[in-house]
C-alpha positions as YAML, in Angstrom:
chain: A
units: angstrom
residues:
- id: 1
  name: UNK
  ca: [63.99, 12.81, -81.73]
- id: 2
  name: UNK
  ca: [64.15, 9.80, -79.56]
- id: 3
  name: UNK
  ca: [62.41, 11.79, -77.01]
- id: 4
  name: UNK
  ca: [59.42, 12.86, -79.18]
- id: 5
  name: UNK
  ca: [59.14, 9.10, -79.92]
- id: 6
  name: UNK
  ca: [59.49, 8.15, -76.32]
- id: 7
  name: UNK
  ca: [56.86, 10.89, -75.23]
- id: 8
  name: UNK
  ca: [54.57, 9.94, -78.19]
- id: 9
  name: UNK
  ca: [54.57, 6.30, -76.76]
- id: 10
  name: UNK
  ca: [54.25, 7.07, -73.67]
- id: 11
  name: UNK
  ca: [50.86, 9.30, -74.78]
- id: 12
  name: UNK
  ca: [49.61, 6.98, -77.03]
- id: 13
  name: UNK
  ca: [49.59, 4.49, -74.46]
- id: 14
  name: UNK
  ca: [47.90, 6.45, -71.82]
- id: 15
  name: UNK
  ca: [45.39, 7.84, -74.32]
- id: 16
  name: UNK
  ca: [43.97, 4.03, -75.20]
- id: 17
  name: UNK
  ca: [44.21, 3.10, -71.32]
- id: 18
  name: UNK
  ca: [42.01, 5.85, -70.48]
- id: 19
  name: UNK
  ca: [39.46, 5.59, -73.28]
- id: 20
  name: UNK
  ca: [39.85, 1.69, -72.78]
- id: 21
  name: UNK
  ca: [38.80, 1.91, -69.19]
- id: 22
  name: UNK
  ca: [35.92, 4.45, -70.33]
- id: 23
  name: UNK
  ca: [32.93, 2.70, -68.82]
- id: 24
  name: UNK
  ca: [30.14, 1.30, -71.25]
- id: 25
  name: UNK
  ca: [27.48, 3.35, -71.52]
- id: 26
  name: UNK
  ca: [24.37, 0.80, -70.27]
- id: 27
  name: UNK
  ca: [21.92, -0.41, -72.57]
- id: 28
  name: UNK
  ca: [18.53, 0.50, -71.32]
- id: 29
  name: UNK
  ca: [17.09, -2.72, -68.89]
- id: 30
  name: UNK
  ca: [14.87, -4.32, -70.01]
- id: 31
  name: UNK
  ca: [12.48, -5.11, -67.45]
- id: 32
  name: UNK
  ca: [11.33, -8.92, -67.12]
- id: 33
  name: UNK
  ca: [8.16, -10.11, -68.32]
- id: 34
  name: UNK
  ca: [5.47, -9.99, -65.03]
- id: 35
  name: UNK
  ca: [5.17, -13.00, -62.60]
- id: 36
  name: UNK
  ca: [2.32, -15.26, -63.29]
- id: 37
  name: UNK
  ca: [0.36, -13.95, -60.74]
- id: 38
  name: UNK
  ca: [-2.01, -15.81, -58.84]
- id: 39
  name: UNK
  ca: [-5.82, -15.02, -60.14]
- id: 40
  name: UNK
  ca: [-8.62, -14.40, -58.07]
- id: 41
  name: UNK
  ca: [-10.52, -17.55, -57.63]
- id: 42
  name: UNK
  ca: [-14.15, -16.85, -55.97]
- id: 43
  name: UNK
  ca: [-15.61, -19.50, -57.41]
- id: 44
  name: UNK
  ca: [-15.20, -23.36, -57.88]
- id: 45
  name: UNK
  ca: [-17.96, -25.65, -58.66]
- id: 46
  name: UNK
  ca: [-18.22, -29.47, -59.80]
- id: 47
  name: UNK
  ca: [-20.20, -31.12, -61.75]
- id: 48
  name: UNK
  ca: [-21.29, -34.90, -61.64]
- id: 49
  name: UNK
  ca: [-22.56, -36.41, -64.62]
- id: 50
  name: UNK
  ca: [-23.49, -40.29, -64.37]
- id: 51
  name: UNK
  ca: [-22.41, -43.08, -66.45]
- id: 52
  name: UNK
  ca: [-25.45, -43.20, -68.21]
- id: 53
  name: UNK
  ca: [-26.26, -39.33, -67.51]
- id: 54
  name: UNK
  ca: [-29.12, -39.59, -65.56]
- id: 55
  name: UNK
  ca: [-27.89, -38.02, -62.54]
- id: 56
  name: UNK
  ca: [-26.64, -34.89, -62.38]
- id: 57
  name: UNK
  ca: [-25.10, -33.72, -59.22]
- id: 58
  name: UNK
  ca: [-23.20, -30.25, -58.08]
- id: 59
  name: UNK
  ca: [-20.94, -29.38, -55.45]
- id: 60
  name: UNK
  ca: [-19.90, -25.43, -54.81]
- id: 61
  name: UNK
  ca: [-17.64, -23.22, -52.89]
- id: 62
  name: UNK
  ca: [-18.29, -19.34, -53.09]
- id: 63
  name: UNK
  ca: [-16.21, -16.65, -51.26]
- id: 64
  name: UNK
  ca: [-17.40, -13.45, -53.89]
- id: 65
  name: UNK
  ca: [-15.39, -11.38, -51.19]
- id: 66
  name: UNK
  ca: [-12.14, -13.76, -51.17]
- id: 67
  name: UNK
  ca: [-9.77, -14.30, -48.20]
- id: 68
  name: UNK
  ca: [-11.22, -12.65, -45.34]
- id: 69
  name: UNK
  ca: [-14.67, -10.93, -44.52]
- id: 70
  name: UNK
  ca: [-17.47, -12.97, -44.90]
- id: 71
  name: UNK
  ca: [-17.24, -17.04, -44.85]
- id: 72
  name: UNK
  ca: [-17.41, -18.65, -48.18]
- id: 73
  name: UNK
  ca: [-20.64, -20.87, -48.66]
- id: 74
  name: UNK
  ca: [-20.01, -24.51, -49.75]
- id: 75
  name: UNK
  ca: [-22.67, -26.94, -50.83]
- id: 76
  name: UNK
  ca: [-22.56, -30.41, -51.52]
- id: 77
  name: UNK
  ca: [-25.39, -33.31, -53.01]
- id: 78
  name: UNK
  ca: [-25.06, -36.36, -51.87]
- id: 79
  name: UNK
  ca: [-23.95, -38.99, -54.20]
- id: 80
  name: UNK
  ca: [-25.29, -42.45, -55.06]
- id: 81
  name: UNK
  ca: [-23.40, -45.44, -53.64]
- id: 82
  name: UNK
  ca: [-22.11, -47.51, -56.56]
- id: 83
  name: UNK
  ca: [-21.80, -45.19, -58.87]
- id: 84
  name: UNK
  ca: [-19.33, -43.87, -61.65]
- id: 85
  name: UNK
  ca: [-19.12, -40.61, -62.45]
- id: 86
  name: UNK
  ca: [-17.69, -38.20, -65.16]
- id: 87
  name: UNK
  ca: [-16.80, -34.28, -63.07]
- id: 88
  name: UNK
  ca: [-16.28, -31.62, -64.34]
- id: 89
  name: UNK
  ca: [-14.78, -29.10, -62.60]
- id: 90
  name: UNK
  ca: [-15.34, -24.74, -63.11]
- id: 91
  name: UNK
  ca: [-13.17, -22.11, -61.90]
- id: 92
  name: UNK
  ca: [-14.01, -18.63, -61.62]
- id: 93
  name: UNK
  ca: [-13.67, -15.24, -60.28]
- id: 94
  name: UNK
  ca: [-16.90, -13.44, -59.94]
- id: 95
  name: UNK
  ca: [-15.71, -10.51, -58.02]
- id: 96
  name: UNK
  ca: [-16.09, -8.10, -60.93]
- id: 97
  name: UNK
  ca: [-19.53, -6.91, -62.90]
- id: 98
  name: UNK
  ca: [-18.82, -9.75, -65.59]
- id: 99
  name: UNK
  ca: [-17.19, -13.34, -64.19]
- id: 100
  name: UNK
  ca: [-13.54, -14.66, -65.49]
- id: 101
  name: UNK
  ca: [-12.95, -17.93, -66.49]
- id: 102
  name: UNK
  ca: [-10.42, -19.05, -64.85]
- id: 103
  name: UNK
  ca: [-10.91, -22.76, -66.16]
- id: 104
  name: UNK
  ca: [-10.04, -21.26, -69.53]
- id: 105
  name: UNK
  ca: [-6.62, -19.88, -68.53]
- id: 106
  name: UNK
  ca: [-5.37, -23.10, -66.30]
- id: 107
  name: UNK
  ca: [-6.05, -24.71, -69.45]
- id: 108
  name: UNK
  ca: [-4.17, -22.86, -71.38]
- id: 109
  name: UNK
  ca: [-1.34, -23.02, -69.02]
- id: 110
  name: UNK
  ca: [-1.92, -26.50, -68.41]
- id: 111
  name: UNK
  ca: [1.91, -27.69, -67.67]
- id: 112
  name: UNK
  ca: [1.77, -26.08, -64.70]
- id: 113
  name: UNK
  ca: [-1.27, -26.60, -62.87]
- id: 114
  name: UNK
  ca: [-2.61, -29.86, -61.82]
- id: 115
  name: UNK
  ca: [-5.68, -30.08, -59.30]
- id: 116
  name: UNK
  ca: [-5.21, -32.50, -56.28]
- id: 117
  name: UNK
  ca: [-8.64, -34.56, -54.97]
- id: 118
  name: UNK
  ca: [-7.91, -36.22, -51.60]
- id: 119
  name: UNK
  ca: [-10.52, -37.98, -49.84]
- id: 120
  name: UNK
  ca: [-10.84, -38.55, -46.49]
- id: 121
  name: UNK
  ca: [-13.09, -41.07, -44.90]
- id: 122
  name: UNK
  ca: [-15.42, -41.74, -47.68]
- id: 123
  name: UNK
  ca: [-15.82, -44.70, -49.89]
- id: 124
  name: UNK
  ca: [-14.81, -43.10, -52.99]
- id: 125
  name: UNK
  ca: [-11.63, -43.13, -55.67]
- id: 126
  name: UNK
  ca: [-10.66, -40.03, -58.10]
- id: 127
  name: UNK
  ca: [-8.98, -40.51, -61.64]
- id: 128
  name: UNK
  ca: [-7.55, -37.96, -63.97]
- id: 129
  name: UNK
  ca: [-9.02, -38.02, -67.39]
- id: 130
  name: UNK
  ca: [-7.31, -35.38, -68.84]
- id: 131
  name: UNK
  ca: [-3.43, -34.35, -69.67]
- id: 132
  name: UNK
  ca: [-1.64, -31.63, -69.95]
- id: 133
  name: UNK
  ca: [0.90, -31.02, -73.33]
- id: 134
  name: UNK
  ca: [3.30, -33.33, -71.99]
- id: 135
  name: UNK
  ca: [1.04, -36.12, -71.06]
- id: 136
  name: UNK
  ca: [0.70, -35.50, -67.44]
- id: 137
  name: UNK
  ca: [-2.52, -34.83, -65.28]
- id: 138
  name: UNK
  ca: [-4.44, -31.54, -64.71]
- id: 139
  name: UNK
  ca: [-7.33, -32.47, -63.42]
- id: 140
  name: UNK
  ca: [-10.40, -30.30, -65.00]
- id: 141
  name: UNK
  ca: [-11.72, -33.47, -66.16]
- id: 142
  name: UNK
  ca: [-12.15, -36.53, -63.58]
- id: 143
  name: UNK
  ca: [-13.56, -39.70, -63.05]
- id: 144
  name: UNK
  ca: [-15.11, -40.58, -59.41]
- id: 145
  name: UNK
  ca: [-15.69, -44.31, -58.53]
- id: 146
  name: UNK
  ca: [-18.45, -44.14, -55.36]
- id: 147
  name: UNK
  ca: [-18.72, -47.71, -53.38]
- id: 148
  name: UNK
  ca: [-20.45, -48.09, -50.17]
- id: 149
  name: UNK
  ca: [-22.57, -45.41, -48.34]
- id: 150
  name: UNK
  ca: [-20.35, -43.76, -46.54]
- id: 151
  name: UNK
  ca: [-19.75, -40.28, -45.18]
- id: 152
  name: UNK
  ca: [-16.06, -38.27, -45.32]
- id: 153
  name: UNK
  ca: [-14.92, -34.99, -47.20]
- id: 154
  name: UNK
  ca: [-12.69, -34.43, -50.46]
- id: 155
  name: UNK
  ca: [-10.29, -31.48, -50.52]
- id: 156
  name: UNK
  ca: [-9.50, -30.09, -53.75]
- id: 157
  name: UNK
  ca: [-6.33, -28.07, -54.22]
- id: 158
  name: UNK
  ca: [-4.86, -26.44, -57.07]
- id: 159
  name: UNK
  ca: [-1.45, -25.99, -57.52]
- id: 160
  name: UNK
  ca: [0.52, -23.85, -59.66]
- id: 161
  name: UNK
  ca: [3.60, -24.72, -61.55]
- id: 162
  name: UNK
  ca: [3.84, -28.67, -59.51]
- id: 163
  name: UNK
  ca: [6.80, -30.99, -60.12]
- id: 164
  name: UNK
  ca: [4.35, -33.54, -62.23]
- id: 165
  name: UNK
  ca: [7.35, -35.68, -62.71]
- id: 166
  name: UNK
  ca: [7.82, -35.97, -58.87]
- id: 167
  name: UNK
  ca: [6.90, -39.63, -57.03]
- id: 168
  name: UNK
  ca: [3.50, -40.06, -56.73]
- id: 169
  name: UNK
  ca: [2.51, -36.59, -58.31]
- id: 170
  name: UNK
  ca: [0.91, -38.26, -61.45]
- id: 171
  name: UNK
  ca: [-1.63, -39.92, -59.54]
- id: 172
  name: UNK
  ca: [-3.13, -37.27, -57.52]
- id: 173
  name: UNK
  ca: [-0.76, -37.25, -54.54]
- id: 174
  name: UNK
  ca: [0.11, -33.64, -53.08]
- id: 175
  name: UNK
  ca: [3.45, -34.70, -50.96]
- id: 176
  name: UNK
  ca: [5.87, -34.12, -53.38]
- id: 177
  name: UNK
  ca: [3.69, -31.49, -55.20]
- id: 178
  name: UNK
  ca: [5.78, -28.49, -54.53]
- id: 179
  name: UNK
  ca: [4.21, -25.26, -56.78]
- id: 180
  name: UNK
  ca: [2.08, -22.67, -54.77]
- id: 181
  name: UNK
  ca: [-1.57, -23.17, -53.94]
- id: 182
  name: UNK
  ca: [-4.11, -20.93, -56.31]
- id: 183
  name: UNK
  ca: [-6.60, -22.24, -53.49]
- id: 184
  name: UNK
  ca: [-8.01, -25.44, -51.69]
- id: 185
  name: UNK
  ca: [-11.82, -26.18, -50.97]
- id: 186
  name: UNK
  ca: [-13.10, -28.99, -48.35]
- id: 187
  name: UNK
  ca: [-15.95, -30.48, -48.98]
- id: 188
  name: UNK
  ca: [-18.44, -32.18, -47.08]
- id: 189
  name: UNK
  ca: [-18.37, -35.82, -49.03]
- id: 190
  name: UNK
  ca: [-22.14, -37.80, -48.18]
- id: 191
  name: UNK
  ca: [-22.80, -41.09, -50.18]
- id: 192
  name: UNK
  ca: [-25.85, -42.62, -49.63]
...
């Protein structure tokens, strides 16, 4: 008898090692939800309005073929010296039969996209005037302080997903930006 028990032990104890060490049958993987992906921008446009909304002035880059084959075409109006204005800025992609508003969906993403605006060489200041959901810049929506006649260019740069809380980010400085460039337009800045 002891050696019944002993053997009965002995395959008991084998029996629960083996189906212990059975491996887990997986659970089907889930896959993870897409990357943001960058969007086609073909498109971006600004719009000047004046303080008193006289004026109306338009800047434009165009590249309906994107990175690659023919050059994009920018134009630029020159802007009045002394002047304040409200800009408003439009981002699209008209590559297909019916254009996407791209404006729409940084907006709706807002935390993490922020447009830069750095000047270069002309008399002229740019403030945010719109924030995102947790009170930081995004830059649809800007106000431009012209002073003297001067000549220069403005480069505007969107970034997606920036460190907003990083030095200097806040207030329109790129260096400590971080995030990936959806695209980045010089233009030609005149003020006469």
């Amino acid at each position: 008898m002891k050696i019944d028990q002993k053997y009965m032990t002995i395959v008991l104890i084998a029996g629960l090692a083996i189906t212990g060490c059975k491996k887990d049958e997986e659970d089907p993987i889930t896959p993870p939800p897409p990357a943001n992906e960058e969007e086609l921008i073909t498109t971006v446009r600004l719009h000047f309005h004046s303080a008193n909304d006289v004026e109306h002035f338009h800047f434009a880059f165009t590249d309906l073929d994107g990175d690659g084959g023919n050059a994009p075409v920018i134009e630029a109006d020159t802007l009045s010296a002394d002047s304040i204005y409200t800009v408003e800025i439009e981002v699209l992609d008209e590559s297909g039969a019916v254009a996407e508003d791209i404006g729409a969906e940084i907006l709706a993403e807002d935390e993490d996209h922020q447009f830069f605006y750095q000047v270069n060489g002309a008399n002229a200041t740019v403030a945010y005037s719109d924030l995102d959901g947790n009170g930081k810049p995004i830059g649809l929506t800007t106000t431009w302080v012209i002073g003297a006649a001067s000549n220069g260019s403005i480069v505007v740069t969107l970034i997606h997903e920036p460190d907003k809380g990083a030095a200097g980010v806040a207030n329109g400085d790129i260096t400590n930006a971080g995030g990936e460039t959806d695209i980045e337009v010089t233009f030609p800045l005149v003020i006469e």
